[in-house]
C-alpha positions in Angstrom: 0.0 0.0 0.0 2.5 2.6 1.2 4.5 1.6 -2.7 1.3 2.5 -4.1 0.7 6.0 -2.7 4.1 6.7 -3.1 3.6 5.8 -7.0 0.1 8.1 -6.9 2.5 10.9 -5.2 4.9 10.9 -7.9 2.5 10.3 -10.7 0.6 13.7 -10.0 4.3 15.0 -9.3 5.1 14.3 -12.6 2.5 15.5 -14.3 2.4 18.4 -12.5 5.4 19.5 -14.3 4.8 17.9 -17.5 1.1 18.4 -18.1 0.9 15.1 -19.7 2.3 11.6 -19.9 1.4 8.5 -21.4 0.5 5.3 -20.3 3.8 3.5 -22.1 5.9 6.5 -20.3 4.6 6.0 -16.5 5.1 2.0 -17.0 8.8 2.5 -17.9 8.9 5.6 -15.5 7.8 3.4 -12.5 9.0 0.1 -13.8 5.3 -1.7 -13.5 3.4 -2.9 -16.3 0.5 -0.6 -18.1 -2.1 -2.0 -16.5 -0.8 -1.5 -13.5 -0.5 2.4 -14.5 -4.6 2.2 -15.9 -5.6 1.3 -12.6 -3.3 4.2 -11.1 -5.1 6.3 -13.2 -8.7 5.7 -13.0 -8.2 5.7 -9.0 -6.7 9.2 -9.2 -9.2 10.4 -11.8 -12.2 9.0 -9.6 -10.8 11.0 -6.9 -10.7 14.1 -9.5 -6.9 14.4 -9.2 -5.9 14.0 -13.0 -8.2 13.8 -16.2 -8.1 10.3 -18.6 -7.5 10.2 -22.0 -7.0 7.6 -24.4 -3.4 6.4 -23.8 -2.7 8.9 -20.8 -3.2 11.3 -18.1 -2.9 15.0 -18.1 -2.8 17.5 -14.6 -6.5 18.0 -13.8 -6.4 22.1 -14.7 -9.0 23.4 -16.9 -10.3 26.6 -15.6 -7.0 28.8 -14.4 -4.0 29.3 -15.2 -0.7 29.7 -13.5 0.6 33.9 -12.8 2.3 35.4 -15.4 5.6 35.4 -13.2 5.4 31.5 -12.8 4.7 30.7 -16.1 7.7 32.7 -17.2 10.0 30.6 -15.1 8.3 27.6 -16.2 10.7 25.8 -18.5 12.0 29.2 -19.5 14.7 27.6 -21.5 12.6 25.0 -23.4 10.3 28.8 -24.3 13.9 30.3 -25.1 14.7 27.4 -27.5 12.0 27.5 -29.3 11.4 31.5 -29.8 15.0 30.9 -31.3 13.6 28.1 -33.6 10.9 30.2 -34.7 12.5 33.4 -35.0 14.3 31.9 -38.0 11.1 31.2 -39.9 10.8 35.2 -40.1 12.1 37.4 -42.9 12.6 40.6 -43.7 9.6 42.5 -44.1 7.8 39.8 -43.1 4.1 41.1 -40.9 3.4 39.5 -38.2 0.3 38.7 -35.9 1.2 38.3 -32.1 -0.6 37.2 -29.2 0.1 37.6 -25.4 2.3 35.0 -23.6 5.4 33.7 -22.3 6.4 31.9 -25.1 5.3 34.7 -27.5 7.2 36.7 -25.6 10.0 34.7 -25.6 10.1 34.8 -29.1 9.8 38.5 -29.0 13.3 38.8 -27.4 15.0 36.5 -29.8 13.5 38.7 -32.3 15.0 41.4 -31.1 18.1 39.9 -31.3 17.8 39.0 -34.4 16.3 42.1 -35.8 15.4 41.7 -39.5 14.8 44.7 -41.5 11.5 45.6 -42.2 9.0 44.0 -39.9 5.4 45.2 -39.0 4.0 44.0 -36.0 0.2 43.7 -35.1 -0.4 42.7 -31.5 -2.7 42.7 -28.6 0.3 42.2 -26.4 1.6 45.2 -24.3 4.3 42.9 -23.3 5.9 41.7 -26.7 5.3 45.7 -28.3 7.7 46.8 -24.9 10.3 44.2 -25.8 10.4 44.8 -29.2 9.8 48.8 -29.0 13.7 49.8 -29.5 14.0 47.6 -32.6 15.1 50.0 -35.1 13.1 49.4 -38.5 9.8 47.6 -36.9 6.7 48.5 -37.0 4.2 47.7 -34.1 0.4 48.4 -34.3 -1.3 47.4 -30.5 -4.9 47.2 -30.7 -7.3 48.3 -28.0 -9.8 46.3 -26.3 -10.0 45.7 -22.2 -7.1 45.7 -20.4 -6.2 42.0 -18.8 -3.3 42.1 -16.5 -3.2 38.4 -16.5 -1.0 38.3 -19.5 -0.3 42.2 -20.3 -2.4 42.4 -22.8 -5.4 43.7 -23.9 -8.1 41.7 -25.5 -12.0 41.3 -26.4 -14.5 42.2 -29.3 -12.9 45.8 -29.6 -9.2 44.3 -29.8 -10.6 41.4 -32.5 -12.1 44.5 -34.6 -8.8 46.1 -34.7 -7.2 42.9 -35.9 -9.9 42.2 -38.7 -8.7 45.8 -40.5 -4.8 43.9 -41.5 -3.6 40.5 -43.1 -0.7 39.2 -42.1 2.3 37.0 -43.3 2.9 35.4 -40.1 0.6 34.3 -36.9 3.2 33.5 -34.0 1.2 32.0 -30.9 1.1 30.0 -28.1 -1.6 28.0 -26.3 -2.6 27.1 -23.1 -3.1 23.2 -23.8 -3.5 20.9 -26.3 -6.1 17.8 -26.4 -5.8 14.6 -26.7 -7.7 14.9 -30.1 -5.8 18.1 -30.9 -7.8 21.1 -29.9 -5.7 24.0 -29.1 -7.4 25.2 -25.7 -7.2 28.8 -24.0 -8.2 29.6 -20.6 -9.9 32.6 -21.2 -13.0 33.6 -24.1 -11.5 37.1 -24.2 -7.9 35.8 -25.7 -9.7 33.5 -28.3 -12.2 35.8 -29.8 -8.6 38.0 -30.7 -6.7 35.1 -31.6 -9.5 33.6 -34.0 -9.3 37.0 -36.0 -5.4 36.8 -36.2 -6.3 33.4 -37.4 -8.3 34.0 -39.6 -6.0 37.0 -41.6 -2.9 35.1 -41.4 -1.6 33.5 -44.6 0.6 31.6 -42.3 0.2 29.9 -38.6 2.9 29.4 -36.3 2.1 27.6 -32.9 4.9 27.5 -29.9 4.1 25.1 -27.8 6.5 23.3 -25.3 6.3 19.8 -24.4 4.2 20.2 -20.8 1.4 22.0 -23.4 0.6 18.3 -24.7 -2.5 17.0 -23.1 -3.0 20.2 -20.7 -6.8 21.3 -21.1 -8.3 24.0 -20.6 -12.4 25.5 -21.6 -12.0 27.5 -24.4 -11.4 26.6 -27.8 -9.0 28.5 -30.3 -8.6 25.9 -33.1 -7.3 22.7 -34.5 -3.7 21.7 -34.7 -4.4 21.3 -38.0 -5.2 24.5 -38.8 -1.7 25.6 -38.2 1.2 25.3 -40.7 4.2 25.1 -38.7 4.2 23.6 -35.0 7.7 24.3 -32.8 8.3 22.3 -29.8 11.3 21.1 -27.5 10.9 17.4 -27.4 10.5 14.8 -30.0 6.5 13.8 -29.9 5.8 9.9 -29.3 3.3 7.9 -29.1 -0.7 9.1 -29.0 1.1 12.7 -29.3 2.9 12.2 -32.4 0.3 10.2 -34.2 -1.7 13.4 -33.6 0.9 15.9 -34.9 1.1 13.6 -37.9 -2.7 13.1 -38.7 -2.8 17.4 -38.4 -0.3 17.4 -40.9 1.5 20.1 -39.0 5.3 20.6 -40.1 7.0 19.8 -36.9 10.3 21.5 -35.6 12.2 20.4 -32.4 14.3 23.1 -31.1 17.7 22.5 -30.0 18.0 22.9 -26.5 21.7 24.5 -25.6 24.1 21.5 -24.2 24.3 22.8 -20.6 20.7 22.9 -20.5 19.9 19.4 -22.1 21.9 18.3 -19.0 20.0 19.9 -16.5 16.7 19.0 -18.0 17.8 15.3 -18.1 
């Protein structure tokens, strides 16, 4: 008994930090066999600790999300590898759509880096316009809409009326969670009704997403992984998780996490 709560401790422990694991992963994890993880996970689940899917588990979070502070410290450098992967799909003169968070913003410092000639930026984010404001040769249209000090940003109907006046070559974005069945989910309706319109006038999507993003859920609904071109990530996809990415028929790029931090990840 005390093996099996410890298991249960560590299980939620886990995903905790990585939003989501699979059946196949906790077996080899925890060295027991994958039935012996099914049962793990229908006990937790029944005691509303972790949600089911088909061929996993993900953290039992649907309705909130983490402060902006902790999400930026959450795997900062898996965020930093990828804005670095993604920065490189932008050229100059390139127009971009960006929406608020910490891997958008991420990508927003290595594009100021970077700096390519040329850029025009239209974003809701208060956050990325700031970083990206000393760029010489950008720029940067912020919509209105209601202020939301959850992400520095601001958002809602006026903020998606703004976006509908521009298209865009590029929509760079995050997401709060993806499905097992790949719905890309947001935690609040006021972000998706702006990022649908970006959608929407972008001749070409770009989601950031890190690994602990895969089978985190939350209520509302942005869009389908397959209605993005180009999905950058930090970890080669497997199992349930890469049969999905494939079926989207999503390119997929796995950015290259810097040596010293491969270490301390592993």
């Amino acid at each position: 008994m005390a093996a099996l709560i410890t298991r249960h401790d560590r299980i939620l422990e886990t995903l905790e930090v990585q939003g989501y694991l699979t059946i196949e992963e906790m077996a080899e994890m925890f060295a027991v066999s994958p039935q012996t993880i099914r049962r793990d996970i229908r006990d937790l689940a029944e005691r509303g600790l972790l949600r089911r899917h088909h061929g996993g588990a993900s953290i039992n979070r649907s309705t909130a999300n983490a402060a902006y502070n902790l999400r930026y410290e959450e795997t900062a450098a898996e965020k930093a590898a990828i804005a670095e992967a993604a920065a490189r799909l932008v050229k100059p003169g390139n127009s971009l759509f960006l929406t608020p968070g910490t891997t958008v913003d991420a990508f927003a410092r290595a594009l100021a880096r970077c700096q390519p000639a040329g850029l025009r930026i239209v974003t809701n984010s208060i956050s990325a316009a700031t970083i990206l404001a000393d760029c010489p040769d950008v720029s940067i249209q912020v919509t209105g809409g209601r202020w939301s000090k959850f992400n520095g940003a601001v958002c809602g109907m006026y903020a998606a009326e703004f976006v509908e006046q521009y298209r865009c070559d590029l929509l760079v974005t995050s997401i709060g969670g993806i499905d097992s069945e790949g719905n890309l989910l947001e935690y609040r309706d006021e972000e998706v009704v702006v990022g649908r319109s970006m959608l929407r006038n972008a001749r070409r999507r770009v989601l950031l997403a890190d690994h602990t993003k895969f089978g985190r859920v939350a209520m509302a609904r942005l869009a389908h992984l397959r209605d993005f071109n180009v999905l950058v990530t930090d970890r080669q996809p497997v199992g349930v998780i890469k049969a999905m990415i494939e079926e989207a028929r999503c390119e997929l790029l796995i950015a290259q996490m810097e040596p010293e931090l491969e270490r301390k990840r592993a």
